[in-house]
N, C-alpha and C positions, 0 to 999 in steps of 0.2 A: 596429464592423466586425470580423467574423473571420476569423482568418488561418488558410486555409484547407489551411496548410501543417504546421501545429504537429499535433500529437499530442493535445494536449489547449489549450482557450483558452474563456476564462470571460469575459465581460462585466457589467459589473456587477450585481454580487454582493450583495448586502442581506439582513440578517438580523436579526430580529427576535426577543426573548423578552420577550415583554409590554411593557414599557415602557421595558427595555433596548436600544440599538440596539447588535447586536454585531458586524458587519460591516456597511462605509459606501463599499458602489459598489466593489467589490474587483475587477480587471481581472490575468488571466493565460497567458500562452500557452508552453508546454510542447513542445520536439520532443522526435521519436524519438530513444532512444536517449542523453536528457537524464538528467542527477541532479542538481536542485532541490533547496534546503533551504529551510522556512520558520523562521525564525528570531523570537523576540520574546519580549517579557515573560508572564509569566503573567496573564491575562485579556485577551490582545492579540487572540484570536480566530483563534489559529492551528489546531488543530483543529477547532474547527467550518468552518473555509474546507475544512480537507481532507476531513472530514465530505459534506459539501457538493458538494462535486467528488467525490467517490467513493460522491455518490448514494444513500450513508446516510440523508441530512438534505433538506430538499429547501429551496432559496432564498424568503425572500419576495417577491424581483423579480429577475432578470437569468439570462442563459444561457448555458448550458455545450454545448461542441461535443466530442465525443470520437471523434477518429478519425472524422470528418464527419457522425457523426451528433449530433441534437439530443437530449440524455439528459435535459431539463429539460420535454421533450413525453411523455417514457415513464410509465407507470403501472401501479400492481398487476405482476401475474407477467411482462409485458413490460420491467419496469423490471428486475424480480428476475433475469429470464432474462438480460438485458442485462449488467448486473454480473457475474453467475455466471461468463458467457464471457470479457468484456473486461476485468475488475477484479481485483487479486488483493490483499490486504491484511496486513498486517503488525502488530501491536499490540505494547505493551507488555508484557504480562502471559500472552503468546503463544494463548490461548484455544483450549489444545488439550481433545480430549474426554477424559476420564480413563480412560472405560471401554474405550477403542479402543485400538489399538497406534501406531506412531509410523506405520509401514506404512498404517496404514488412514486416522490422520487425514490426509497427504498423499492418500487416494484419493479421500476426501469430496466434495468441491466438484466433481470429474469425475462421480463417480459420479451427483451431482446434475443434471448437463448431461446425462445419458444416453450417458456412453462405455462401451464396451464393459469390463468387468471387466476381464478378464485384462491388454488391453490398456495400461490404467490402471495396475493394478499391477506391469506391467514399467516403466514409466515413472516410474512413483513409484522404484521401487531405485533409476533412475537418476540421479534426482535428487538422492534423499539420498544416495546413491556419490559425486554431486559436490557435493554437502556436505559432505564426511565425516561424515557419521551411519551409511554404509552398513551398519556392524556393531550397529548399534542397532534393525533394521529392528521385532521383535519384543517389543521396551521399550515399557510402558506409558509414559505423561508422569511417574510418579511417578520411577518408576527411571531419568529424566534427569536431566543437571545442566543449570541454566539456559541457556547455551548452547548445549546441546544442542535442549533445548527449541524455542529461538528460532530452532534451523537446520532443524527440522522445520517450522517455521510456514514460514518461508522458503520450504521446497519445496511446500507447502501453495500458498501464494501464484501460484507458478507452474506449479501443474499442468496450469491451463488454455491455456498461454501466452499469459497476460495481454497486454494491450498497454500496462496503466503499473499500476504497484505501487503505491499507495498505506503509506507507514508512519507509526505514529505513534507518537513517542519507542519505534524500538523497543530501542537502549540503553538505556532508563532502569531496567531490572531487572536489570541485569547489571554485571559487575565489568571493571575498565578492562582485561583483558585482553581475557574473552569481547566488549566492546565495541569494540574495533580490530579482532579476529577479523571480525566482521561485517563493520564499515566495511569492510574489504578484499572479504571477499565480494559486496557490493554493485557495487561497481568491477569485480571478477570476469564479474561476471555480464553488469554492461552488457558487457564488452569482447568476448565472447565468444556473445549472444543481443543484442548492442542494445536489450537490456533499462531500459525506462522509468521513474523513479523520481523519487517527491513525498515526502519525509521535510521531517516535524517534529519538530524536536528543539531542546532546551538544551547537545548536545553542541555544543562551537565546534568540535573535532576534525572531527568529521564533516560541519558544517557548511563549513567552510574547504575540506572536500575535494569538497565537490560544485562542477558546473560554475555556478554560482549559485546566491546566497542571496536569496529574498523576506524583506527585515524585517518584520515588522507592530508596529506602534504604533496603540494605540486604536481598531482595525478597519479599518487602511487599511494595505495596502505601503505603506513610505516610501520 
């Protein structure tokens, strides 16, 4: 049954790689304005569930509602276009373009929905002004520091304004300071956009600081 209230709610979940079973019937529901932490061992199937849910990946049986719609019925450029709008995502390794400015990779993902230019990159400042990257506008990725980096992907994420963020270990590149830096920003961010968040992570810091942790063992929350 889904709850027709949550933000995001997943019914079982099944995932398969050949004769691997990697997720086993995984059930989730997510509100507005939540910060979730998936938490587990490595090979627990914690990324591929967020994979999954964030419509990367697609389930071998069960459904996923987001924001009442059915994203596990979408397909080709409907599914693309879908994301682009509702999804915003966050990685480890930040996957910014190298040849762009920090400026421009925060425009990307708009510029992709078809927003007006100008209006895009007045938005983009604003974001990274509330990032503090503001004086960075003009820095390729090279001439960032990692932090830096991962606060640009940040605004990246939400250019669209997303309706849940998706992250995956995006501490795990960065040094325990840029990595608290974040965690506070994330909290930031819900407090002040109601801003929705699914992080995976081996932080226990970050995880302890979300309103709930999903454990995963062996392809199942426990």
């Amino acid at each position: 049954m889904f709850n027709l209230y949550s933000m995001l709610t997943a019914r079982g979940i099944h995932k398969y790689y050949g004769d691997l079973w990697v997720l086993k019937g995984v059930d989730v529901d997510i509100a507005k304005g939540e910060i979730v932490s998936i938490a587990g061992p490595s090979g627990s199937g914690k990324s591929t569930l967020l994979h999954i849910l964030g419509t990367l990946d697609a389930p071998a049986s069960g459904e996923i509602l987001l924001k009442g719609k059915k994203v596990t019925e979408l397909k080709g450029k409907s599914l693309a276009a879908f994301r682009n709008r509702h999804i915003g995502f966050v990685f480890q390794f930040h996957h910014l373009l190298p040849e762009f400015t920090a400026l421009e990779n925060v425009c990307i993902p708009a510029w992709i929905a078809g927003s007006k230019k100008k209006e895009v990159m007045e938005k983009a400042r604003g974001l990274l002004q509330t990032l503090g990257v503001g004086d960075r506008l003009e820095h390729k990725p090279n001439a960032l520091s990692g932090g830096e980096q991962q606060r640009v992907a940040v605004a990246r994420a939400l250019i669209n304004d997303p309706d849940i963020v998706f992250a995956d270990e995006p501490t795990g590149n960065l040094d325990s300071a840029h990595a608290r830096d974040l965690h506070e920003l994330f909290f930031e961010l819900r407090n002040r956009f109601s801003q929705t968040f699914l992080i995976v992570t081996h932080n226990e810091e970050l995880a302890r600081m979300s309103d709930r942790i999903f454990h995963m063992k062996d392809g199942k929350i426990v």
